[in-house]
MILUMSE-686318 format. One record per residue (C-alpha): residue in one letter; chain; x, z, y. Coordinates in steps of 0.25 Angstrom, whole numbers. Layout:
N
pt resn=a	chain=A	east=X	up=Z	north=Y
...
***
This chain:
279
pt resn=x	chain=A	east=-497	up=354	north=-313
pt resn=x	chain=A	east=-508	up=344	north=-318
pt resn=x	chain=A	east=-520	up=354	north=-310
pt resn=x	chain=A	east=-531	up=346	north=-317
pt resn=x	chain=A	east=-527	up=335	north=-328
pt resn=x	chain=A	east=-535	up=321	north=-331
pt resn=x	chain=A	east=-549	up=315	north=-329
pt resn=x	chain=A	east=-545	up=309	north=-316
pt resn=x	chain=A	east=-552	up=298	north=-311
pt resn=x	chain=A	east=-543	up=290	north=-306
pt resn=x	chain=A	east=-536	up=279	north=-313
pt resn=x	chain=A	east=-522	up=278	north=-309
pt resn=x	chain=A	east=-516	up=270	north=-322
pt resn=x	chain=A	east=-503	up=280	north=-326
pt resn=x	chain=A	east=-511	up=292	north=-326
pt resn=x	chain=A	east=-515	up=301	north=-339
pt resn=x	chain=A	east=-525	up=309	north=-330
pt resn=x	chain=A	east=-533	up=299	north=-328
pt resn=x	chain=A	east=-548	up=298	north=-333
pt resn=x	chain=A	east=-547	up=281	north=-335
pt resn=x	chain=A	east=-537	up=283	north=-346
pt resn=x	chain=A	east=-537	up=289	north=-359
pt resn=x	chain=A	east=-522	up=299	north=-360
pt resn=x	chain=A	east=-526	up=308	north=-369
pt resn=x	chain=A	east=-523	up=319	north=-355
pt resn=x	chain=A	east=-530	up=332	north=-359
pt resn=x	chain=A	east=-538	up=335	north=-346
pt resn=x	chain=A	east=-538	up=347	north=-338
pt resn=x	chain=A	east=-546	up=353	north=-327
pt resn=x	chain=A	east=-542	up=358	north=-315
pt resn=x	chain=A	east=-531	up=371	north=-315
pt resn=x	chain=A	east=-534	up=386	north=-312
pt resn=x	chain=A	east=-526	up=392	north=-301
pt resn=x	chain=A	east=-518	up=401	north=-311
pt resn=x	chain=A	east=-513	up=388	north=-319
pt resn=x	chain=A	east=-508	up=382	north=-306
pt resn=x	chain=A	east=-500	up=396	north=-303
pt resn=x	chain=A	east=-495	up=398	north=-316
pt resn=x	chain=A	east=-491	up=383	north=-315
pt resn=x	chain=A	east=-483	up=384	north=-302
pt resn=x	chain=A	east=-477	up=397	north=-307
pt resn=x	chain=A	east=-471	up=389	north=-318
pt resn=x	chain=A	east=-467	up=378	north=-308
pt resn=x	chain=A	east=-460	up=388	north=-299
pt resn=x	chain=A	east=-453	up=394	north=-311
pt resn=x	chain=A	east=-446	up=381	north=-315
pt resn=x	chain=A	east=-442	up=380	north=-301
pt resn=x	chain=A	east=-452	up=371	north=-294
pt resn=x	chain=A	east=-452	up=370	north=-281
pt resn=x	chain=A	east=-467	up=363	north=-280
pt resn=x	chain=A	east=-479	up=363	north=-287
pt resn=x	chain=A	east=-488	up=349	north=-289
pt resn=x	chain=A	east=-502	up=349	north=-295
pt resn=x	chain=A	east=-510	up=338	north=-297
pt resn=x	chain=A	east=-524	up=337	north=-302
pt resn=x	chain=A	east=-531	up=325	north=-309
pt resn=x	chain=A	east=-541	up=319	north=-300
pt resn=x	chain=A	east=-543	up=307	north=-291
pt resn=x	chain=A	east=-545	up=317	north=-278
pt resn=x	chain=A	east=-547	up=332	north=-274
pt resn=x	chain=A	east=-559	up=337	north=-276
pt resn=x	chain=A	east=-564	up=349	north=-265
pt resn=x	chain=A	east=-569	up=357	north=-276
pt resn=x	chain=A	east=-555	up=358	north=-281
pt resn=x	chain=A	east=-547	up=361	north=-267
pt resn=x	chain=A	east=-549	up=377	north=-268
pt resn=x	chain=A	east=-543	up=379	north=-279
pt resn=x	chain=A	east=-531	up=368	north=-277
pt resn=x	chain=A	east=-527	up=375	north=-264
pt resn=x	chain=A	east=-526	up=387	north=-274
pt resn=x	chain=A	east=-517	up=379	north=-282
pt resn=x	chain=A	east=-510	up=376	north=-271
pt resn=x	chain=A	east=-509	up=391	north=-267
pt resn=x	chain=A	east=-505	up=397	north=-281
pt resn=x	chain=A	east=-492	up=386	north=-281
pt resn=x	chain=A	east=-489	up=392	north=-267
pt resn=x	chain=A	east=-490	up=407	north=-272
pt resn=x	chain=A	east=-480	up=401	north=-282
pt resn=x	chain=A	east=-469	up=398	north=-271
pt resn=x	chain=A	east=-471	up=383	north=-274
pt resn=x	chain=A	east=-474	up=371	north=-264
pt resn=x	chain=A	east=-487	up=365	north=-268
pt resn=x	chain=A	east=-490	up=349	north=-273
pt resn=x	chain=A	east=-505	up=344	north=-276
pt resn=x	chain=A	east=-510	up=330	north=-282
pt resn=x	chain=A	east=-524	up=331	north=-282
pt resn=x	chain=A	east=-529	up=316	north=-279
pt resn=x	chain=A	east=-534	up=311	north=-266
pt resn=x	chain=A	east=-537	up=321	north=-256
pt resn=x	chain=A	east=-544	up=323	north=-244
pt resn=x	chain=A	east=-537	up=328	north=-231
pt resn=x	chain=A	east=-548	up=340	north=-230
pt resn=x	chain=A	east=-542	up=343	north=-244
pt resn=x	chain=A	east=-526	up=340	north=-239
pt resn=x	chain=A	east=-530	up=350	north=-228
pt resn=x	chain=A	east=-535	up=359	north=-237
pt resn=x	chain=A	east=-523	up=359	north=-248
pt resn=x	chain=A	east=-514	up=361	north=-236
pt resn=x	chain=A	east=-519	up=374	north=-230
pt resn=x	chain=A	east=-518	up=380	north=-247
pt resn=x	chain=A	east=-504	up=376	north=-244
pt resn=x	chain=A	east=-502	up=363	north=-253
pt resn=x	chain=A	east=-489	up=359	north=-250
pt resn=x	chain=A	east=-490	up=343	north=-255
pt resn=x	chain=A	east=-499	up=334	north=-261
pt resn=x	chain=A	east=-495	up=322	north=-269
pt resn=x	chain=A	east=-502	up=309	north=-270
pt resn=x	chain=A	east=-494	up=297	north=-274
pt resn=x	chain=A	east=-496	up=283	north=-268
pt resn=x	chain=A	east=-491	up=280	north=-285
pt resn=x	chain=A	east=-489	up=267	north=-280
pt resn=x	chain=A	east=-488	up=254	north=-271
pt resn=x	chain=A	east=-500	up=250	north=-263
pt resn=x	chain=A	east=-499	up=236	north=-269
pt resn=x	chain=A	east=-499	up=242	north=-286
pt resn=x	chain=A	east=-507	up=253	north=-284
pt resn=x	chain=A	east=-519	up=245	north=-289
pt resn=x	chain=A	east=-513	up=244	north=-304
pt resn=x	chain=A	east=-510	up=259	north=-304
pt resn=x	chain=A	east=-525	up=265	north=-300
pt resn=x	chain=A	east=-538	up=259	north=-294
pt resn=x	chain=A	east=-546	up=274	north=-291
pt resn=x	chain=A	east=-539	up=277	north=-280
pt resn=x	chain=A	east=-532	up=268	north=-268
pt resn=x	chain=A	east=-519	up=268	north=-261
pt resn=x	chain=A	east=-524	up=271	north=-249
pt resn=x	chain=A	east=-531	up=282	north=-254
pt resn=x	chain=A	east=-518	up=288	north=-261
pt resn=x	chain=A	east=-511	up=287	north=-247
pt resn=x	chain=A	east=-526	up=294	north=-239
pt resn=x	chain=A	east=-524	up=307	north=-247
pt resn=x	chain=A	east=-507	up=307	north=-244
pt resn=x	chain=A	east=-511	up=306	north=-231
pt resn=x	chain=A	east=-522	up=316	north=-231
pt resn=x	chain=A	east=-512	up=324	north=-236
pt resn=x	chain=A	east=-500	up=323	north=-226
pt resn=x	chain=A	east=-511	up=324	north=-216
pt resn=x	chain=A	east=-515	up=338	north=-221
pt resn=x	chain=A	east=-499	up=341	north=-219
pt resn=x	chain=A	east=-497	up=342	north=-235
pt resn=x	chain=A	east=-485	up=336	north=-240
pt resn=x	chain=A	east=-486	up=324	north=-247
pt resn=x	chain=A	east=-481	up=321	north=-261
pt resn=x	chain=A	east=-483	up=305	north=-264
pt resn=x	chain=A	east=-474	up=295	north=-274
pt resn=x	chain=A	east=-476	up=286	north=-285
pt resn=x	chain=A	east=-477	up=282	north=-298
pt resn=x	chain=A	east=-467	up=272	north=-303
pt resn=x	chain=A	east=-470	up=261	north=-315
pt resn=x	chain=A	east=-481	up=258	north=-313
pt resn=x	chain=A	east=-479	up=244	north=-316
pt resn=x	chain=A	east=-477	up=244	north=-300
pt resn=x	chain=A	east=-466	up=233	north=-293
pt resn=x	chain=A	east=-453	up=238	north=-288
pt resn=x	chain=A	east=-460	up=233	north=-274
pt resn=x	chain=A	east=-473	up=243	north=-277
pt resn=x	chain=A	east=-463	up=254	north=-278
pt resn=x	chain=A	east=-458	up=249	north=-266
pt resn=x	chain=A	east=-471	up=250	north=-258
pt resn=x	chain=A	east=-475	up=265	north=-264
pt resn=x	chain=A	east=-463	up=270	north=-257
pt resn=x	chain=A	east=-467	up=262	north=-244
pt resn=x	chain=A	east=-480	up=268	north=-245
pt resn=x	chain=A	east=-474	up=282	north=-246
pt resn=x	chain=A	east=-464	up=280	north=-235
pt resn=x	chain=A	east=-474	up=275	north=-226
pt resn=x	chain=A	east=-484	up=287	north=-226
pt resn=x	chain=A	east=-485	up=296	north=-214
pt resn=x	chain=A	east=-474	up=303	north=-219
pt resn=x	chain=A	east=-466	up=303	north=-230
pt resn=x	chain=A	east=-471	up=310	north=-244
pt resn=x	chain=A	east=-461	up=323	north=-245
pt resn=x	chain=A	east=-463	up=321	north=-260
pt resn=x	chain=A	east=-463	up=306	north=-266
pt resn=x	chain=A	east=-465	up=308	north=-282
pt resn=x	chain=A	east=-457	up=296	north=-289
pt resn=x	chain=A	east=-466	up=295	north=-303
pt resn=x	chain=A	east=-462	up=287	north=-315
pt resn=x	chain=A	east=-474	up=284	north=-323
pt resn=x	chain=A	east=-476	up=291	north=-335
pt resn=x	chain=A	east=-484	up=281	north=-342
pt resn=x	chain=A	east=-497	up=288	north=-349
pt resn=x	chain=A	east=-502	up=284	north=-363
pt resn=x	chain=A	east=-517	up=280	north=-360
pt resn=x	chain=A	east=-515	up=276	north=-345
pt resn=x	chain=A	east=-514	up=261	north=-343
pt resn=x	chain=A	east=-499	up=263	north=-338
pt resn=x	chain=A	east=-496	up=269	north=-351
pt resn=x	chain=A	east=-486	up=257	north=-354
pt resn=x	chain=A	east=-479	up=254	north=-341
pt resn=x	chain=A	east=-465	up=252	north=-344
pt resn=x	chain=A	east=-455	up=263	north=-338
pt resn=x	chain=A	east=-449	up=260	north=-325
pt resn=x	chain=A	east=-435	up=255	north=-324
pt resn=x	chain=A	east=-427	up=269	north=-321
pt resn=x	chain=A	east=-419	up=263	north=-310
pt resn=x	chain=A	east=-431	up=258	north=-303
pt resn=x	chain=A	east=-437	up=269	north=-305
pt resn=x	chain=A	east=-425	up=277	north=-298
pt resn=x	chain=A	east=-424	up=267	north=-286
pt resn=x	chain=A	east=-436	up=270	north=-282
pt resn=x	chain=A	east=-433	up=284	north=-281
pt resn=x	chain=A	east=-421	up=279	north=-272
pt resn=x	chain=A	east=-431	up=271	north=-262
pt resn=x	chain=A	east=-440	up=283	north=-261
pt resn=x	chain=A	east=-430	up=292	north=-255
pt resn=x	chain=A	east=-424	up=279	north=-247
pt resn=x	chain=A	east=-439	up=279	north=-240
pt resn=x	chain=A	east=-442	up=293	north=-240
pt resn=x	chain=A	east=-428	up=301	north=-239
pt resn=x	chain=A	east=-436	up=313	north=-235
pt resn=x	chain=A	east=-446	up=313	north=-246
pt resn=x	chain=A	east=-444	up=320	north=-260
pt resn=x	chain=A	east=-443	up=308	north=-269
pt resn=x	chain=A	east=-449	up=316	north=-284
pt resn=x	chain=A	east=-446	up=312	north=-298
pt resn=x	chain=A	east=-460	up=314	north=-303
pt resn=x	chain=A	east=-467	up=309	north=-315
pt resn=x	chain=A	east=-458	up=303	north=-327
pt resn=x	chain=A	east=-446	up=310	north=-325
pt resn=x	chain=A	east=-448	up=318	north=-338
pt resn=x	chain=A	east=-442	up=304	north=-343
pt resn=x	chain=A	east=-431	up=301	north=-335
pt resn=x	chain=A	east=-418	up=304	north=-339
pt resn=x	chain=A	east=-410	up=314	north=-332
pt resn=x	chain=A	east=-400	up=301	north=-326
pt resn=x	chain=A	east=-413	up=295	north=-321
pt resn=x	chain=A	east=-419	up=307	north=-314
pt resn=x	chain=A	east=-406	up=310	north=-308
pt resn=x	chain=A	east=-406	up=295	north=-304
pt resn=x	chain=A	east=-417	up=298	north=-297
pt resn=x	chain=A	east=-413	up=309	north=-289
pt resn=x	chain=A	east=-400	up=304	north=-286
pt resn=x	chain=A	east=-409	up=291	north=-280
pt resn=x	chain=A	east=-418	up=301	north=-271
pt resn=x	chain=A	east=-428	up=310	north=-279
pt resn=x	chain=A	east=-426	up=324	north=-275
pt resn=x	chain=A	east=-439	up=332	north=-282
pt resn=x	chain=A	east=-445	up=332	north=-295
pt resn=x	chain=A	east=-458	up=337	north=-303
pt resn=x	chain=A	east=-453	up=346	north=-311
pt resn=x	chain=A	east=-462	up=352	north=-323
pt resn=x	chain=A	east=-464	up=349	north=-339
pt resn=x	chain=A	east=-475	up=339	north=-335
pt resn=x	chain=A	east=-479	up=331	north=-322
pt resn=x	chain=A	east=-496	up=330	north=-323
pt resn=x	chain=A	east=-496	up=324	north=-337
pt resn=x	chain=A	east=-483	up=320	north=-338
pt resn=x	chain=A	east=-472	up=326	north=-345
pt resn=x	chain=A	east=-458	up=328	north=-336
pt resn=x	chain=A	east=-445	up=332	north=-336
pt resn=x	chain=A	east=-443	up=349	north=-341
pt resn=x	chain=A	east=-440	up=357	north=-329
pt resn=x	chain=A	east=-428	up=364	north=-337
pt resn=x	chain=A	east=-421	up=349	north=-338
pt resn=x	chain=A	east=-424	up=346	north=-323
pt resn=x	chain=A	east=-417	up=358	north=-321
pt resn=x	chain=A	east=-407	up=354	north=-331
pt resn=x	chain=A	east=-404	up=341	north=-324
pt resn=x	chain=A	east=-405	up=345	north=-309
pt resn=x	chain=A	east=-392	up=355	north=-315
pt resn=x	chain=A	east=-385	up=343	north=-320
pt resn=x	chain=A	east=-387	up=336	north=-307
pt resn=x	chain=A	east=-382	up=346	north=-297
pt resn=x	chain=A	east=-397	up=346	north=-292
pt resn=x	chain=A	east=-406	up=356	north=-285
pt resn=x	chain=A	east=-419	up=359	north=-282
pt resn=x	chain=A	east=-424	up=364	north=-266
pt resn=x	chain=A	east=-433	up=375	north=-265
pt resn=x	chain=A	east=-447	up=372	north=-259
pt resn=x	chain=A	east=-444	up=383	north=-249
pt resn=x	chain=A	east=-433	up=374	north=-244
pt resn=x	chain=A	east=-437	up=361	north=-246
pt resn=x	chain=A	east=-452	up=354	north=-244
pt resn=x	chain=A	east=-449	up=349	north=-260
pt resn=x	chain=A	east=-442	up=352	north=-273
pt resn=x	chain=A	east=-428	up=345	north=-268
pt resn=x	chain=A	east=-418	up=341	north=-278
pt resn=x	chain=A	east=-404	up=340	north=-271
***
């Protein structure tokens, strides 16, 4: 769920929320606690076993943080496991989250250390990785991938996994995004990346991370079924699953359903498992 939608002053180049470029997004302020629960009542009804909300803005503010952690509590009365983006975050504010009961927070790397500069100049490396480790020093579980074509090298990819296999510990969630190129962003022409490169990757990720949960995330609204089962055949083991990711369209939860049926796959409960396992 998109908690608060555009204006965001960061100008990271594939994104439609962000107040640099013109996308036509229609902005939205941040949610009442009533929309989040009848959100996450709809995510447990379609058989989530988690529930991620992100909000539009470069970090968090501490006017905001009471009514998150009520957020966070309202998707727990729901029986659901609990996933935050909110931007950079201080560890008082990861302690904080922690005790409402926030089960991860995500924060991608997006990508290598050495291509970050052509992706976004608001915000550092190094202070993408300061607020992951904020957050595994609170004791929340971390959610950290990438994004992929980007115009990045086959070597960048490379380095975005080192970097995620060389943190304190290993991300228990590693989202594998394919971007969804925005009209209006300067990245609204990149060229698709090559579907088998695309799904080596995914193999290299499990490879370094065997006991991570390697996510097909952003674009696989467009994959192809052969493709997505490609990708899980090659390591990735949880999906996002809803009819859109932030503002971008994905794959219907009636077809994910569909297609795990035709593949003989299932999904692990939350109770059981510290993710939405596919096996």
């Amino acid at each position: 769920m998109n908690i608060k939608t555009g204006s965001c002053p960061e100008n990271c180049r594939y994104c439609a929320q962000s107040a640099h470029y013109n996308t036509g997004l229609e902005k939205k302020s941040l949610s009442t606690v009533e929309e989040v629960k009848a959100a996450a009542k709809r995510a447990k009804e379609i058989g989530a076993d988690r529930f991620c909300f992100a909000a539009a803005w470069r970090s968090l503010h501490d006017r905001d943080l009471e009514r998150i952690c009520q957020f966070v509590e309202v998707i727990k009365s729901e029986g659901l496991e609990s996933c935050a983006s909110l931007g950079m975050l201080k560890l008082d504010q990861a302690q904080k989250l922690k005790e409402s009961g926030l089960d991860f927070y995500n924060h991608n790397v997006d990508t290598s250390r050495e291509f970050y500069h052509n992706v976004v100049t608001t915000r550092t490396y190094e202070e993408r990785l300061e607020t992951v480790r904020n957050v595994q020093q609170a004791g929340i579980k971390v959610c950290c991938g990438g994004i992929l074509g980007m115009g990045e090298s086959t070597e960048d990819r490379a380095s975005m996994l080192v970097t995620l296999a060389n943190l304190e510990k290993h991300p228990l969630s590693v989202p594998i995004n394919r971007l969804v190129p925005i009209e209006g962003t300067p990245m609204e022409g990149n060229p698709k990346i090559d579907n088998i490169d695309f799904v080596r990757t995914i193999a290299v990720a499990r490879i370094m991370m065997p006991a991570s949960y390697v996510r097909l995330a952003a674009g696989r609204g467009e994959m192809s079924e052969e493709m997505q089962a490609l990708c899980m055949l090659a390591g990735a083991n949880s999906i996002f699953c809803g009819e859109k990711l932030l503002t971008t369209p994905n794959a219907r939860p009636e077809d994910d359903q569909k297609l795990f049926s035709q593949l003989g796959v299932t999904s692990s409960s939350a109770a059981h498992t510290p993710d939405a396992q596919l096996a």
